[in-house]
C-alpha positions in Angstrom: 0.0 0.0 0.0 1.2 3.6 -0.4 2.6 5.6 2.0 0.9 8.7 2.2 0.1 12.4 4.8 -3.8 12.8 5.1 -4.3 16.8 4.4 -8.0 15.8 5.7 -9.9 17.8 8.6 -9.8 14.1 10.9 -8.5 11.1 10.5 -5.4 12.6 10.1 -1.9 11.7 10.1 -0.6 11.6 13.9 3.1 10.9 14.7 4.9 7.1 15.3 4.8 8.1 19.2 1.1 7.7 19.0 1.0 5.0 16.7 3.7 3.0 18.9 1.2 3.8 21.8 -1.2 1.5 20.6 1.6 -1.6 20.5 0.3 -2.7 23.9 -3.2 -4.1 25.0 -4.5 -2.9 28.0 -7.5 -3.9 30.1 -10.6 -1.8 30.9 -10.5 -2.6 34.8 -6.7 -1.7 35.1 -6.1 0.5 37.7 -3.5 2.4 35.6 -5.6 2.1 32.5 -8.3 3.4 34.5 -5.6 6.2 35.5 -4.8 7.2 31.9 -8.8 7.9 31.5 -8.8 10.8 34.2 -5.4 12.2 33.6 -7.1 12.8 30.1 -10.0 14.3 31.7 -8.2 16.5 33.9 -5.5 17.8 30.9 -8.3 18.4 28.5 -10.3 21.0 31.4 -6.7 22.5 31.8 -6.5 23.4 27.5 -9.6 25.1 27.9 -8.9 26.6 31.0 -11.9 26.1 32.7 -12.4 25.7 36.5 -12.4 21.9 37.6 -14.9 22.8 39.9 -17.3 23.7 37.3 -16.5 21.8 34.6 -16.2 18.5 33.8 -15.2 16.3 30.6 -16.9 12.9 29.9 -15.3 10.8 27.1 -18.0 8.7 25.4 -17.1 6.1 22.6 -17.8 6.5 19.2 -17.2 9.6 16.4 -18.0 13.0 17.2 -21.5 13.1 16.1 -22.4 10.3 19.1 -21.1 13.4 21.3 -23.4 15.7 19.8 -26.5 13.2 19.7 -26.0 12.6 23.0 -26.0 16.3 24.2 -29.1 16.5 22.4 -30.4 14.1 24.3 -28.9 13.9 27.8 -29.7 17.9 28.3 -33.5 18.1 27.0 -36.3 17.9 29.4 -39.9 18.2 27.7 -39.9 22.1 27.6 -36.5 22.6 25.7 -36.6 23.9 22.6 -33.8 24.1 20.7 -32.2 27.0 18.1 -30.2 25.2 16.0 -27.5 27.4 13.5 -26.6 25.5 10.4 -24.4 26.5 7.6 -23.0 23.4 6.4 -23.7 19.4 6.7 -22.6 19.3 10.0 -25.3 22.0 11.5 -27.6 19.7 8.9 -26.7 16.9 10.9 -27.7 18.2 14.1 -30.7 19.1 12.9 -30.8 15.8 11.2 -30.4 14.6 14.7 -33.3 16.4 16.3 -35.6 15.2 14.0 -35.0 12.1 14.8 -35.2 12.9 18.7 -38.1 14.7 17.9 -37.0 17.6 19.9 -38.7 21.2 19.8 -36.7 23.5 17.6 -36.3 26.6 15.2 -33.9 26.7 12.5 -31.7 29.3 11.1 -29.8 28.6 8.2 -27.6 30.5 5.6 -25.7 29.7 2.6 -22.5 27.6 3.3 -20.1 30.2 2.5 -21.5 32.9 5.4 -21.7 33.1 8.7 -24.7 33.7 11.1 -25.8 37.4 11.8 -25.6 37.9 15.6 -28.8 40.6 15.3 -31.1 37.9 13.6 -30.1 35.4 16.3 -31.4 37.9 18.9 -34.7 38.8 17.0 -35.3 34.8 16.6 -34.7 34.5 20.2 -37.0 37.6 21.0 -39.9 35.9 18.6 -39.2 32.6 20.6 -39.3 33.2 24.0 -39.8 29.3 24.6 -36.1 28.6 23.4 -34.2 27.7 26.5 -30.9 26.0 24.2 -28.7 27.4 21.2 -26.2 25.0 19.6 -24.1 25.4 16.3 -21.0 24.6 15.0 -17.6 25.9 15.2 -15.4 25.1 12.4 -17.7 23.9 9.6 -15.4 21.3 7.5 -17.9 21.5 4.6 -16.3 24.3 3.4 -13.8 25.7 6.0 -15.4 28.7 7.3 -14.7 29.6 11.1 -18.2 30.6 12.6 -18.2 33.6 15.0 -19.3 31.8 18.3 -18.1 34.5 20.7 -20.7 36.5 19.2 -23.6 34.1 18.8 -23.0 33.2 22.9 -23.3 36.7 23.8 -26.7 36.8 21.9 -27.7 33.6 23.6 -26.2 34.3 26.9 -28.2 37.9 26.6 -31.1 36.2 26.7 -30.9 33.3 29.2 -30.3 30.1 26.5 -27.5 27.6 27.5 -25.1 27.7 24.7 -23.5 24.6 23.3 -20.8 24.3 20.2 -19.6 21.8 18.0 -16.0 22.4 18.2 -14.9 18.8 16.7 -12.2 20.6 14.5 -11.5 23.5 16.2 -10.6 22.3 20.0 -6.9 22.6 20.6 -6.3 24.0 17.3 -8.3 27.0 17.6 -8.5 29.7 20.6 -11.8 29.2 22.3 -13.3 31.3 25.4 -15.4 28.3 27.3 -16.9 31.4 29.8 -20.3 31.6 28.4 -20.2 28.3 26.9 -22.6 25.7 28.7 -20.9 22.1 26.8 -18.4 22.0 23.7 -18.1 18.3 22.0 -14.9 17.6 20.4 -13.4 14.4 19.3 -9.9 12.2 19.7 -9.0 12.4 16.1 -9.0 16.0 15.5 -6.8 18.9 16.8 -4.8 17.1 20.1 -3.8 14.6 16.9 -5.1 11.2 18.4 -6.8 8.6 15.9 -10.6 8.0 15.7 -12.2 5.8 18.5 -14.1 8.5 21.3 -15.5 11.9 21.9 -15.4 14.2 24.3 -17.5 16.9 25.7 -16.9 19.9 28.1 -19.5 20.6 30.3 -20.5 22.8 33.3 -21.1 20.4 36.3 -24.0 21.5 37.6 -25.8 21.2 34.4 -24.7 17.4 33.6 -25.6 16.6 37.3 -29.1 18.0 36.9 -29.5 15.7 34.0 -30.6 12.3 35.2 -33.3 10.3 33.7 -33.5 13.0 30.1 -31.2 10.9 27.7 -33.7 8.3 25.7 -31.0 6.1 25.1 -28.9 3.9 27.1 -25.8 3.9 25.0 -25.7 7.8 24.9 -26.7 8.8 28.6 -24.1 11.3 29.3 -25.5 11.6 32.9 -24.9 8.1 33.7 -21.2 7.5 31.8 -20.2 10.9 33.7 -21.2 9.6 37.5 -19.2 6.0 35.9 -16.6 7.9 35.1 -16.3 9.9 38.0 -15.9 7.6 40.4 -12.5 5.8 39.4 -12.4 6.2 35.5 -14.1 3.4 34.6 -15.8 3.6 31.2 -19.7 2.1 31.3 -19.5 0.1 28.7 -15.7 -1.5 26.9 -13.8 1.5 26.0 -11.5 1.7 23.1 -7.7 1.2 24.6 -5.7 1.9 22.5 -7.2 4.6 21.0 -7.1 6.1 24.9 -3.7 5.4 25.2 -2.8 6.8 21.7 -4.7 10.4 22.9 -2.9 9.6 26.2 0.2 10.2 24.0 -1.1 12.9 21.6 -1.9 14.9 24.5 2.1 14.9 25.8 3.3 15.8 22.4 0.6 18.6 22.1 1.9 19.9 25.5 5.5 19.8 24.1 4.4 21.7 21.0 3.6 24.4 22.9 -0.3 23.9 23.3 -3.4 25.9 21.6 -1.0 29.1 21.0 1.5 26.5 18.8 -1.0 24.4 17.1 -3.0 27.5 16.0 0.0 29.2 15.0 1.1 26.1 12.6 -2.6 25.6 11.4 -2.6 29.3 10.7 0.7 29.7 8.7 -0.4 26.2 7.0 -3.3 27.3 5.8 -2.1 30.4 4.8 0.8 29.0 2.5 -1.7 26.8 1.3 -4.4 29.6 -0.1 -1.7 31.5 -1.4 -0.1 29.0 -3.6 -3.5 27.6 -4.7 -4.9 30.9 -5.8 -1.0 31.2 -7.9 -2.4 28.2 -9.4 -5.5 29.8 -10.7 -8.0 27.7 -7.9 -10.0 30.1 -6.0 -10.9 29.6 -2.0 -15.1 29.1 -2.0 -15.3 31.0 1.7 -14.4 34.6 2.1 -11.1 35.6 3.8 -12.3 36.7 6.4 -14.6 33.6 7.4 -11.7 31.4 6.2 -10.7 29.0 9.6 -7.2 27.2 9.8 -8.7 23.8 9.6 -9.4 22.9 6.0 -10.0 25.3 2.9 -12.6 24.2 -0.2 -11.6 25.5 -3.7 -13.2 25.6 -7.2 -12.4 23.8 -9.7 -10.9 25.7 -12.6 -13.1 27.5 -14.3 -12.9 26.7 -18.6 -11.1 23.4 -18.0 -11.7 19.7 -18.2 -11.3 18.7 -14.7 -11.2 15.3 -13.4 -11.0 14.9 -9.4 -10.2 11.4 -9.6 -7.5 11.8 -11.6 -5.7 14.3 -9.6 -6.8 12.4 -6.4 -5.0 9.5 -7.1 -2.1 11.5 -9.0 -1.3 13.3 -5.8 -1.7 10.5 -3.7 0.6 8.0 -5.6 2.7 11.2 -4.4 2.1 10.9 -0.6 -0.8 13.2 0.4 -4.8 12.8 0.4 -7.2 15.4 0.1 -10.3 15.5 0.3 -13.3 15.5 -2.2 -16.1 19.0 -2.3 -19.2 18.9 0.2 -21.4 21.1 -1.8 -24.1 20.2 -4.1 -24.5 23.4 -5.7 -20.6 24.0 -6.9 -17.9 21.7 -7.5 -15.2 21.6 -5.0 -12.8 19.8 -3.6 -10.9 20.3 -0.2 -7.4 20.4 1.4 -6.7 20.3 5.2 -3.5 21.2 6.9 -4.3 19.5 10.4 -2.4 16.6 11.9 0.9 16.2 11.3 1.6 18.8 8.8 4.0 21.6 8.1 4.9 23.9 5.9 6.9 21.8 4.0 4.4 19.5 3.2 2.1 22.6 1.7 4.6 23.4 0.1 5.2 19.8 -1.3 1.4 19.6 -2.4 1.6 23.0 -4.4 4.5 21.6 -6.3 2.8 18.2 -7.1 -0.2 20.5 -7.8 1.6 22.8 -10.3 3.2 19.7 -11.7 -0.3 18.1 -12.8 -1.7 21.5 -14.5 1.2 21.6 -16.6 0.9 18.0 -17.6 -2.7 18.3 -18.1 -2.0 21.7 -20.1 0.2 19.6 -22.2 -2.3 17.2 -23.0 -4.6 19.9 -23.7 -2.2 20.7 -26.6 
């Protein structure tokens, strides 16, 4: 099989000190397995610098979206009702997800390149009186854009809503104030650099204590893996090892690195290379600048060409890197991340395998 770097927004590629932490199998009732579970919990309230007396973290298996069902879930009573911000498949997905809950909520939506106005979110919330929760998402990997949450909490926290965020790609990457934010679901295989297996969610205490007997599914009671948890780090139900002890290991190298200021500043400056050379190219970024987030960037195909995204998929990874194909039904795209373990040096790597294919398909052309 071929070698290659994942320039995806999760899985991603992670470094042979997590890989090599998965070389040993560990049991679920260990008393130093069980160890490893809170020193995660503990180190992942300390990156978001939140007061352990507050907040807590639970760690529930599965992707990230089994995080964000169960929040759904675990903090609904019968008189929630829900605004849910959507402006790309993963706020369609929550909403997806309340559907099927058959939870009480209003919708705002926009296109997927722009972000939510903080002035309709308040006149929404002023028609609505019965909303009690607003949840969106963070950093929208349909097409890259960086939603303004700080704004959207102060709306929210304005007007007495709890206020939870999707952060899966944006936690640890991505500067986040947790003050007015009331839970924040992230996941092991994004910014910290683990590999897929659990998700996590930051939550005040007193709200995931007061939350017994809501959740209308066993699997996905936050509640009851939180008071599990709690007691010795014991997972409910068997817990993925050596995807833990991978994170366990992610989350020592992401210390090393320098934290949230280092991993942002890499993300940033990868990004940035990235968008510059593209656009050299002649491939334009589908989000606005100024909405543009660090995590992964959607372009256009080239306008008045034969394009082919198969083609150049597999060209450029028989050449060691993956992207990632477009999202959006209206436009076609395609999309490069610069998570994981990436530098510069690999961006700059992908432009010149880039440039390389338009000048062999140009010669082709003629």
């Amino acid at each position: 099989m071929t070698q290659y770097k994942l320039l995806t927004p999760g899985p991603l590629t992670v470094t042979d000190r997590v890989r090599q932490a998965m070389n040993f199998d560990y049991c679920t009732w260990d008393e130093d397995y069980k160890a490893v579970t809170q020193e995660i919990r503990q180190k992942l309230l300390q990156i978001a610098q939140v007061d352990p007396d507050r907040y807590t973290s639970v760690l529930l298996q599965g992707s990230g979206s089994y995080a964000v069902e169960a929040c759904l879930s675990t903090f609904s009573r019968p008189d929630t009702k829900f605004l849910i911000l959507s402006n790309g498949k993963y706020g369609e997905r929550i909403l997806q997800m309340a559907d099927y809950q058959k939870l009480d909520y209003e919708a705002y939506k926009v296109a997927y390149d722009e972000v939510h106005d903080p002035q309709v979110v308040a006149c929404l919330l002023d028609k609505n009186p019965d909303i009690s929760h607003v949840m969106m998402v963070h950093s929208e990997t349909t097409s890259g854009i960086l939603n303004p949450i700080a704004d959207i909490a102060q709306v929210a926290k304005d007007h007495n809503c709890l206020f939870f965020v999707d952060a899966m790609s944006s936690f640890g990457g991505v500067p986040i104030d947790m003050g007015p934010i009331d839970a924040l679901i992230t996941s092991a295989n994004k910014c910290i650099q683990g590999v897929p297996g659990f998700a996590i969610v930051l939550v005040r205490k007193d709200l995931i204590e007061s939350s017994k007997g809501n959740s209308s599914t066993l699997s996905l009671d936050l509640f009851d893996q939180y008071q599990e948890m709690a007691r010795d780090g014991k997972w409910r139900y068997t817990s993925p090892t050596h995807v833990v002890m991978a994170f366990h290991e992610a989350l020592k190298e992401f210390e090393e690195r320098g934290g949230v200021a280092a991993q942002h500043a890499r993300y940033q400056k990868n990004q940035e290379l990235l968008q510059e050379g593209m656009e050299d190219l002649g491939f334009k970024a589908y989000v606005p600048r100024e909405h543009q987030g660090p995590i992964i960037t959607t372009f256009l195909y080239p306008e008045g060409q034969a394009w082919d995204f198969q083609d150049m998929y597999h060209y450029i990874k028989e050449r060691g890197y993956v992207i990632y194909p477009g999202k959006l039904t209206d436009v076609d795209t395609f999309r490069i991340g610069n998570i994981g373990e990436i530098y510069p040096e690999d961006i700059t790597r992908v432009l010149d395998i880039f440039k390389a294919y338009m000048e062999e398909k140009d010669n082709d052309r003629h």
